[in-house]
Kinemage of the C-alpha trace (Angstrom):
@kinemage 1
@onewidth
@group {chain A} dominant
@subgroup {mainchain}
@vectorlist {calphas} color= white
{ca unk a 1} P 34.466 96.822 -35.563
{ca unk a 2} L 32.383 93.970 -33.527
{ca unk a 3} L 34.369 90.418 -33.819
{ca unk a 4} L 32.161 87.641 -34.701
{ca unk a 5} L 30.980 85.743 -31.916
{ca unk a 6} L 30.848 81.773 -31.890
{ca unk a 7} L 28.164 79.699 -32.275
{ca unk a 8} L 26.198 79.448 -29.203
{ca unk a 9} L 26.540 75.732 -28.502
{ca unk a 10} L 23.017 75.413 -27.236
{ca unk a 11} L 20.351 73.970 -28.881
{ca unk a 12} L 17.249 76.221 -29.532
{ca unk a 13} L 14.777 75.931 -27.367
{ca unk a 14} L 12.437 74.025 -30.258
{ca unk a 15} L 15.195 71.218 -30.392
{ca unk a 16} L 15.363 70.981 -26.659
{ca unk a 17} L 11.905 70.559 -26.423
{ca unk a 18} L 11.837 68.270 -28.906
{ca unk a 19} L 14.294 66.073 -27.796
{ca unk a 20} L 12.620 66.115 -24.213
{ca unk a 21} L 9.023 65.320 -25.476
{ca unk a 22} L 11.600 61.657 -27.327
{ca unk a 23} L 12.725 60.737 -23.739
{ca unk a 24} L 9.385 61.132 -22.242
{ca unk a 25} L 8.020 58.627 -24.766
{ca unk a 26} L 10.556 56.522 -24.168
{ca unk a 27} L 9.877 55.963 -20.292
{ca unk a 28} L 6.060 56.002 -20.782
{ca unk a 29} L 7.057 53.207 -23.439
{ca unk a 30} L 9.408 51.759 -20.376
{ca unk a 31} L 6.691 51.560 -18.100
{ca unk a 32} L 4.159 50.149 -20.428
{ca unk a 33} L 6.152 47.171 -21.060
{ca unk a 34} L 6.785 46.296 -17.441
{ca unk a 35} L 3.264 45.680 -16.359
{ca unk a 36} L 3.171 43.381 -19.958
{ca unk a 37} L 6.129 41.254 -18.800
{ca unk a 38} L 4.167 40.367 -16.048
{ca unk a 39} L 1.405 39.775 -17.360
{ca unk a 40} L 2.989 37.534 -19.801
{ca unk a 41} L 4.344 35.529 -16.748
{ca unk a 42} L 1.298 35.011 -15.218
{ca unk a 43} L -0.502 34.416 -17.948
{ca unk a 44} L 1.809 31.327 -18.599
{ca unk a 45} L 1.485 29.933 -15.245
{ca unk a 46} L -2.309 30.572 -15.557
{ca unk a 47} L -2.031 28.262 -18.668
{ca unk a 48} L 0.262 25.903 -17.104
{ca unk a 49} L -2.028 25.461 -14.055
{ca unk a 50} L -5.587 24.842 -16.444
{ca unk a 51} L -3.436 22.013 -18.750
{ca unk a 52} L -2.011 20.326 -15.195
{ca unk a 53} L -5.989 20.891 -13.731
{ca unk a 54} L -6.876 19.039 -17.154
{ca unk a 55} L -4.448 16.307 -17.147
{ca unk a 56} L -4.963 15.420 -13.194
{ca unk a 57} L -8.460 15.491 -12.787
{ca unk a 58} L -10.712 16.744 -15.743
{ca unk a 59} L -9.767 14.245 -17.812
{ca unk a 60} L -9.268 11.857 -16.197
{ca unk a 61} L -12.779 11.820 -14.706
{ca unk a 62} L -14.391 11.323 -18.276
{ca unk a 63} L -12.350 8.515 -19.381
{ca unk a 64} L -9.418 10.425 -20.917
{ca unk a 65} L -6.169 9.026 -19.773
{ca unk a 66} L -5.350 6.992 -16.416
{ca unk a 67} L -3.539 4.293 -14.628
{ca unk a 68} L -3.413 1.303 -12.652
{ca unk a 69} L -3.185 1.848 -9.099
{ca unk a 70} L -0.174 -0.575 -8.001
{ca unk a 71} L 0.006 -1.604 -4.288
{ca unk a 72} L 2.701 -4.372 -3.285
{ca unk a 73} L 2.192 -6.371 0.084
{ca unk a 74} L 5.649 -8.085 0.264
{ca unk a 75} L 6.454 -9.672 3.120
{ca unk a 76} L 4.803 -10.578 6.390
{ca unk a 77} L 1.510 -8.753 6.984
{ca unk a 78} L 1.704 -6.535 10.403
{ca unk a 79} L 0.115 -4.071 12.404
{ca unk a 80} L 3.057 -1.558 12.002
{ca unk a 81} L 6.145 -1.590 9.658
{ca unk a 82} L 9.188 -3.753 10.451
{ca unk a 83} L 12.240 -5.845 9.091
{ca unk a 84} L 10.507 -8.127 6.278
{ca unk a 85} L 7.388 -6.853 7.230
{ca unk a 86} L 4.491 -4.606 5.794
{ca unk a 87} L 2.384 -2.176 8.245
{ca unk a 88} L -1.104 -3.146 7.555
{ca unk a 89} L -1.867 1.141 7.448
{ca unk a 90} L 0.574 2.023 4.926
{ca unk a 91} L -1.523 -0.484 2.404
{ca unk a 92} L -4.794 0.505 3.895
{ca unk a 93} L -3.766 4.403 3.123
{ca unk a 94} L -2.564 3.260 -0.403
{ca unk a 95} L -6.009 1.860 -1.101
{ca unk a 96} L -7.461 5.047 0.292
{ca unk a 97} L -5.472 7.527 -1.752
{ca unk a 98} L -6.391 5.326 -5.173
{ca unk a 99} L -9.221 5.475 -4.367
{ca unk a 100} L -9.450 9.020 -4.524
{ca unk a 101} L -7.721 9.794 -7.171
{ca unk a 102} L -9.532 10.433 -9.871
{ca unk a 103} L -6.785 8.962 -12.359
{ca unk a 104} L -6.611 5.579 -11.312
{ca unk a 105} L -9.248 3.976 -13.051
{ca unk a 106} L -8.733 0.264 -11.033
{ca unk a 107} L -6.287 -1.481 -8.476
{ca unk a 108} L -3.747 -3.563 -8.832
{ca unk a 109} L -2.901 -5.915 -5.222
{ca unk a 110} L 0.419 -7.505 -5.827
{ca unk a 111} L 0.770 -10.415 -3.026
{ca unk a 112} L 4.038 -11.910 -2.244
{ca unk a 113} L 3.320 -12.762 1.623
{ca unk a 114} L 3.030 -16.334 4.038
{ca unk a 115} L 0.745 -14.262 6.171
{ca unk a 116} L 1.394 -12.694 9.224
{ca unk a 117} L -1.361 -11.189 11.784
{ca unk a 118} L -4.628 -11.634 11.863
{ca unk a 119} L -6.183 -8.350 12.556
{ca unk a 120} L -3.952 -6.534 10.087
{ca unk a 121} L -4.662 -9.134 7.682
{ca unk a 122} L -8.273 -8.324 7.798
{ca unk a 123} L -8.006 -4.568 7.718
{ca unk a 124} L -6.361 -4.627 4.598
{ca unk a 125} L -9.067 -7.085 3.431
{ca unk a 126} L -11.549 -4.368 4.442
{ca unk a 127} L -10.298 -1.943 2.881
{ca unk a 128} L -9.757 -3.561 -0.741
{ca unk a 129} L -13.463 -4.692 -0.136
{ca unk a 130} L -15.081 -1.368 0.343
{ca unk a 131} L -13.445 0.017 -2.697
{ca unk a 132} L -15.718 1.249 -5.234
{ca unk a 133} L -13.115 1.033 -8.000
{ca unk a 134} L -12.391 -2.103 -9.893
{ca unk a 135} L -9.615 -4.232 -7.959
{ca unk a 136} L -7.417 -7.501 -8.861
{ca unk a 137} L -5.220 -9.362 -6.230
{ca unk a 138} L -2.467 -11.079 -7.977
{ca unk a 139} L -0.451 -13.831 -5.934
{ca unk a 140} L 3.144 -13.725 -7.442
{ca unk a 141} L 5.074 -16.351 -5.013
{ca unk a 142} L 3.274 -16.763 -2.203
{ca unk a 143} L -0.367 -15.625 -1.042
{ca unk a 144} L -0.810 -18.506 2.152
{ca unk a 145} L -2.795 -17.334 4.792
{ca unk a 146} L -3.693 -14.272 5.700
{ca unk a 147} L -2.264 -13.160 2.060
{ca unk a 148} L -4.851 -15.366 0.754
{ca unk a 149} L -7.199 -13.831 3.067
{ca unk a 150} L -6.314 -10.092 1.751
{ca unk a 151} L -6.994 -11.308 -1.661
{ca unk a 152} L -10.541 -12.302 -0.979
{ca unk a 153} L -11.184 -8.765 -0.313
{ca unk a 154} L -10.674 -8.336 -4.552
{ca unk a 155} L -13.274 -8.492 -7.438
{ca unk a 156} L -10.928 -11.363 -9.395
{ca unk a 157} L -8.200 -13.193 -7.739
{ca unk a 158} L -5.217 -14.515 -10.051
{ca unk a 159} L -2.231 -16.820 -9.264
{ca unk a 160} L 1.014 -17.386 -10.925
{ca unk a 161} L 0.500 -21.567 -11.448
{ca unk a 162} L 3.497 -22.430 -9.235
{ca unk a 163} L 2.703 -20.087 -6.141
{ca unk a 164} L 2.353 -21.078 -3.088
{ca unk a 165} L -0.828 -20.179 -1.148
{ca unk a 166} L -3.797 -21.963 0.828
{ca unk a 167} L -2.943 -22.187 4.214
{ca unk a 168} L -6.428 -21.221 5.549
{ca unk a 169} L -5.913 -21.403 9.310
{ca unk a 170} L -5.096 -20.068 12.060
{ca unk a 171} L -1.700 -20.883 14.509
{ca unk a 172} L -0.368 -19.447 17.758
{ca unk a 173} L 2.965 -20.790 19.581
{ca unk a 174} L 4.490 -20.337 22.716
{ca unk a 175} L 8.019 -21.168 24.443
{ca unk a 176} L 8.477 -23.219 27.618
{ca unk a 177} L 12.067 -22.515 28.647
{ca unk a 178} L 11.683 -23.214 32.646
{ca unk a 179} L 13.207 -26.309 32.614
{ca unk a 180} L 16.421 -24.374 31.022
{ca unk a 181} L 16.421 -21.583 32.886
{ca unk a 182} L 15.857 -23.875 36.187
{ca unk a 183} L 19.249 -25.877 35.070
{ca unk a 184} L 20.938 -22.526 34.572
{ca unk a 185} L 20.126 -21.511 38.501
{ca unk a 186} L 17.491 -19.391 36.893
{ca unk a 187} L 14.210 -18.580 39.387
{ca unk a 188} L 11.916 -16.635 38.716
{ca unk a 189} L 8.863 -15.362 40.889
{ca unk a 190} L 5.761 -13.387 38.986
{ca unk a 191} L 3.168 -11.567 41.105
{ca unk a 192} L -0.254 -11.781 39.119
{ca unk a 193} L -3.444 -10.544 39.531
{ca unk a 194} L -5.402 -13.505 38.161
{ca unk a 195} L -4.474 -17.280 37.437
{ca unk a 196} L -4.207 -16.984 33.394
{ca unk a 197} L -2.715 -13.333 33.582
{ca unk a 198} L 0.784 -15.257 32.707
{ca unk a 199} L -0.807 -17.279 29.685
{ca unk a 200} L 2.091 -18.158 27.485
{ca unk a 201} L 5.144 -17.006 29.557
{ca unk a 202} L 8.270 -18.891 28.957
{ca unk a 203} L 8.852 -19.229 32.476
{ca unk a 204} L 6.483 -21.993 33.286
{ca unk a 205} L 4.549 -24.650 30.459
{ca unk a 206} L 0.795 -24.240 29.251
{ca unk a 207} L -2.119 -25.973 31.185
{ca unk a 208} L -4.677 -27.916 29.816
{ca unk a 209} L -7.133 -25.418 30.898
{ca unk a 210} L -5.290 -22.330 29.459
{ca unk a 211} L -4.441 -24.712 26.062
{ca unk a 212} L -8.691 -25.175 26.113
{ca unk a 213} L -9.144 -21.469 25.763
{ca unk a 214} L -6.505 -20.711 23.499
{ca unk a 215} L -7.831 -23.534 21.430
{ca unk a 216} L -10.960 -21.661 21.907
{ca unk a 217} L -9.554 -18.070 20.403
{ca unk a 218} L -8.392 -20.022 17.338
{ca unk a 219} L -11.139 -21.723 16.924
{ca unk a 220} L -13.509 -18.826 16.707
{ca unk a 221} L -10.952 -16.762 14.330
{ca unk a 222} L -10.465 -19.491 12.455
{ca unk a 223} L -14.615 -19.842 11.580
{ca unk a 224} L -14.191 -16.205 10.838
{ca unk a 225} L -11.508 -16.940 7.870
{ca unk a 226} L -13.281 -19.968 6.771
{ca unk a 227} L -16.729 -18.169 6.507
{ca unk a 228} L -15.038 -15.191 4.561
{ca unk a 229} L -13.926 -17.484 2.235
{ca unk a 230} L -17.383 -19.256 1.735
{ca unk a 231} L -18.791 -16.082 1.106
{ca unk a 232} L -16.497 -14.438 -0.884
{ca unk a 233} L -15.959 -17.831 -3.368
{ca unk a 234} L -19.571 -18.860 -3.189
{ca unk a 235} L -21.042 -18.728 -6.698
{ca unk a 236} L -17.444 -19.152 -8.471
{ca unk a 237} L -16.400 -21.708 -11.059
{ca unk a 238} L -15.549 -24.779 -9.570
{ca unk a 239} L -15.490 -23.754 -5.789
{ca unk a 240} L -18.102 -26.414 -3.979
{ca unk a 241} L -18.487 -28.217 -0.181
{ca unk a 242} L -15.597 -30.475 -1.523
{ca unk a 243} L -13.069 -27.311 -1.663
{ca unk a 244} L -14.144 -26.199 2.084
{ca unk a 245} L -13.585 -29.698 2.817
{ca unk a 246} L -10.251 -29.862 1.189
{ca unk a 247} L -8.921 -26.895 3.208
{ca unk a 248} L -10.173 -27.825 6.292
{ca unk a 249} L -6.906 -29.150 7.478
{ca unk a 250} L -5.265 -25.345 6.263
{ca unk a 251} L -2.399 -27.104 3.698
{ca unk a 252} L -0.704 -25.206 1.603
{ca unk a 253} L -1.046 -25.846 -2.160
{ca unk a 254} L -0.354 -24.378 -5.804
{ca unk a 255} L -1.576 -21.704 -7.628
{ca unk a 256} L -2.441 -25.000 -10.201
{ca unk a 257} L -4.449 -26.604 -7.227
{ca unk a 258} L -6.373 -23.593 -5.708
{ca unk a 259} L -7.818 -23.063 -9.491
{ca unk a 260} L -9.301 -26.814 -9.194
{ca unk a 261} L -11.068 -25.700 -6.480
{ca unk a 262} L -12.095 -22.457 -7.294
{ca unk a 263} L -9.921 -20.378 -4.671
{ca unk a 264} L -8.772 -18.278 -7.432
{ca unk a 265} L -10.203 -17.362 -10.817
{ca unk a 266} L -7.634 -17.118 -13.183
{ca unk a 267} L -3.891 -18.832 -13.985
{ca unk a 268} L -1.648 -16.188 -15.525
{ca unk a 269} L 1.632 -14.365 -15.156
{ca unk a 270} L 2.241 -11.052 -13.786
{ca unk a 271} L 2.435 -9.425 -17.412
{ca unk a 272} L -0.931 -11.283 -18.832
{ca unk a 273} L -2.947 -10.647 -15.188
{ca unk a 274} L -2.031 -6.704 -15.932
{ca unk a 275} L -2.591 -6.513 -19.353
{ca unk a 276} L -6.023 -8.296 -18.908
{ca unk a 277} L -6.674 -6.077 -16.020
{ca unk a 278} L -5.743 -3.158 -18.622
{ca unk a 279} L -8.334 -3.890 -20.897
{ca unk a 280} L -11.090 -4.932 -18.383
{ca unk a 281} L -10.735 -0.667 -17.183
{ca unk a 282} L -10.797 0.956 -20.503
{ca unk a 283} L -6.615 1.740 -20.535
{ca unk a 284} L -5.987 -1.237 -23.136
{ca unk a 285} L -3.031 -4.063 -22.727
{ca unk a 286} L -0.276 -1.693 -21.871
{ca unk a 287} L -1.861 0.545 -19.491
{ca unk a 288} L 0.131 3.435 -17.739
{ca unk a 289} L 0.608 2.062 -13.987
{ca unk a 290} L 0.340 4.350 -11.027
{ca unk a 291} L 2.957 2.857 -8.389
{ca unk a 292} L 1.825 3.442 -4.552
{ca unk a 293} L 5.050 3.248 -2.673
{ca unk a 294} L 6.454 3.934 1.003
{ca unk a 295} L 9.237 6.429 0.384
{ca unk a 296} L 12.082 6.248 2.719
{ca unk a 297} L 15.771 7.248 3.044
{ca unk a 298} L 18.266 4.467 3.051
{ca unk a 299} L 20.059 5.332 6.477
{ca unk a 300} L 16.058 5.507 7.638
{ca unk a 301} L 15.381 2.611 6.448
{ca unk a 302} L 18.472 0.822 7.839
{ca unk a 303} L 18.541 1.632 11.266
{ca unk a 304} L 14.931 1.423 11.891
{ca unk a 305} L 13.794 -1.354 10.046
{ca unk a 306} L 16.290 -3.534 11.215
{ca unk a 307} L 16.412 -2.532 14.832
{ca unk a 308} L 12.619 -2.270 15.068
{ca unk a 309} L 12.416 -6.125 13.233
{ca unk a 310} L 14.903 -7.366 15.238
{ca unk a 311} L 13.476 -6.323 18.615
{ca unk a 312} L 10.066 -8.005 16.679
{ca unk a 313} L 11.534 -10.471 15.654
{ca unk a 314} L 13.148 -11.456 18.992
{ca unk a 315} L 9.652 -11.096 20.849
{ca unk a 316} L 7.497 -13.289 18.469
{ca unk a 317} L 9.496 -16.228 18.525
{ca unk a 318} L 10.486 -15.996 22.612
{ca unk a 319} L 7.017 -15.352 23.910
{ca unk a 320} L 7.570 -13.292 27.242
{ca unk a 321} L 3.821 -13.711 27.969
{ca unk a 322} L 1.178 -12.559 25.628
{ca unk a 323} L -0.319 -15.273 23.069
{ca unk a 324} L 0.064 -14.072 19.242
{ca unk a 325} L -2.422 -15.225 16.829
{ca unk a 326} L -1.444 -14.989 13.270
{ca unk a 327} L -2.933 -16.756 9.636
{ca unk a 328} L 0.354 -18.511 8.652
C-alpha cells in the first residue's frame, strides 16, 4: 500500500505568478515615484527662484517695496583707501551699484569729512551728480571743504545745526627742513632736469617765483570750487552775492550759519533728514535702508590700513617734493 506523500511545499504555479505580477507593480510603482521626487525638488526651487526674481527686481521696479541707498564718506576724502581715509572709487562704485539696482528707490550721502583731495573730491561729486535717482547729502559733524563740495553734487543738502562745514578753499603746504638737516651735517645734492622739477622739496625753501605759480594752481582750482557752488546754489532760498562774498575768505562755519546763507537747504537731525527723505521716494517715514559698505576682514583691515596710512600719512605732512593740493 502507497504511503501518503507530503505536501509539496511549492506554491502552484497560479500563486507564483501571482505573487510575481505584486513585485513587479511594486518596482514600476518604485520607479514612478523617483522621477516625482525630483520633480518636486525642482519644482520648489523653480518657485523659490520666480518669488526671489519678484522681490529683487519685479517689484521693485513698479513701486512695490524698496530702500534707501546708504553711502557713508567718513573721514578724509582720497584717491585710494587709507588709515582715516575714504578711496574716492569705493564711493563712486557705491553710487554706481544704487544706481542700478532697481530696489533702491533714492540715495542717501552721509558726510562726516574736513575734506581731503581735490580731484577725488570732485569725482565723487560727479558721480552723485549724474545720478538719475533722487539723492540727499546729509552733513552729520563735519562737511568743510571738499565734503561740502561732494554735497553739492545732491538734489537737497541738509546739516545737523551744530556741524561744522564751509571751508570753501583751497590749501597746499610744504616743509623747509634744510636749515635742520644743514645743522645735523646733512648735504644733500639733487640732479634735475629743469629749475622747478624740485618744487616743494624739504631740502631747500620755496622761491618767490615757484610760490607765484603755486599760487597760480590754487587759484585756478579754487575758481573751479567757487563756481560749482554758484551754480549749484543759484536759485536757492536765501543764497545771494552776499553769501559768495561771505565765503570768500573759505571760514569754516555752522550748519546754523550755512542755512542763513543758503549753502544748505534744510536744518534737521539724522533721523528727521531720513524720514523726510522716506516720504519724498514713496517708502514712507520709516523706510527700509539699503547699507553700501566696504567689507573687509579685521586682520585686513589692520595691517593694511594702518601701514598704508601711516606711510600716507608720513608723506603728506613731510613733503619729499611734489606739491599736494587738497579742499581742507
Amino acid at each position: 500500500m502507497r504511503r501518503p506523500t507530503r505536501a509539496s511545499t511549492q506554491l502552484p504555479p497560479y500563486i507564483e505568478s501571482e505573487g510575481t505580477g505584486i513585485q513587479m507593480q511594486n518596482v514600476q510603482i518604485q520607479q514612478r515615484r523617483r522621477p516625482s521626487l525630483l520633480r518636486m525638488i525642482g519644482m520648489f526651487l523653480l518657485a523659490v527662484f520666480v518669488i526671489m526674481f519678484l522681490l529683487n527686481y519685479i517689484l521693485p521696479a513698479i513701486g512695490v517695496g524698496g530702500c534707501v541707498g546708504e553711502i557713508k564718506i567718513d573721514g578724509e576724502i582720497m584717491a585710494s583707501s587709507s588709515y582715516g581715509a575714504v578711496s574716492s572709487d569705493a564711493i563712486v562704485s557705491f553710487i554706481t551699484e544704487a544706481e542700478l539696482r532697481p530696489d533702491v528707490k533714492g540715495i542717501f550721502i552721509e558726510i562726516n569729512s574736513p575734506g581731503g583731495s581735490a580731484v577725488a573730491s570732485k569725482e565723487i561729486y560727479d558721480a552723485l551728480k549724474s545720478s538719475r535717482k533722487p539723492t540727499i547729502a546729509y552733513i552729520r559733524e563735519t562737511g568743510a571743504s571738499g565734503g561740502y563740495y561732494v554735497a553739492l553734487g545732491a538734489d537737497k543738502i541738509v546739516s545737523n545745526p551744530l556741524a561744522v562745514t564751509g571751508s570753501i578753499g583751497v590749501r597746499t603746504t610744504s616743509y623747509d627742513l634744510s636749515s635742520l638737516l644743514s645743522k645735523l651735517g646733512i648735504n644733500t645734492t639733487i640732479v634735475k632736469s629743469g629749475e622747478m622739477k624740485d618744487i616743494g622739496d624739504i631740502y631747500r625753501p620755496v622761491t618767490d617765483e615757484e610760490k607765484a605759480l603755486i599760487q597760480g594752481i590754487i587759484n585756478e582750482i579754487n575758481d573751479d570750487f567757487k563756481g560749482t557752488v554758484i551754480e549749484a546754489r543759484t536759485g536757492k532760498p536765501r543764497f545771494s552775492a552776499s553769501s559768495i562774498q561771505e565765503i570768500s575768505d573759505a571760514r569754516i562755519m555752522t550748519g546754523k550759519h550755512a542755512y542763513e546763507l543758503g549753502l544748505v537747504d534744510e536744518l534737521a537731525s539724522k533721523q528727521d533728514a531720513m524720514a523726510s527723505f522716506g516720504e519724498a521716494v514713496g517708502l514712507g517715514e520709516d523706510p527700509s535702508v539699503c547699507a553700501f559698505r566696504q567689507e573687509q576682514g579685521f586682520i585686513e583691515s589692520m595691517l593694511s590700513s594702518m601701514g598704508r596710512g601711516l606711510g600716507e600719512s608720513l608723506s603728506k605732512n613731510i613733503n619729499t617734493g611734489a606739491v599736494r593740493v587738497e579742499y581742507r
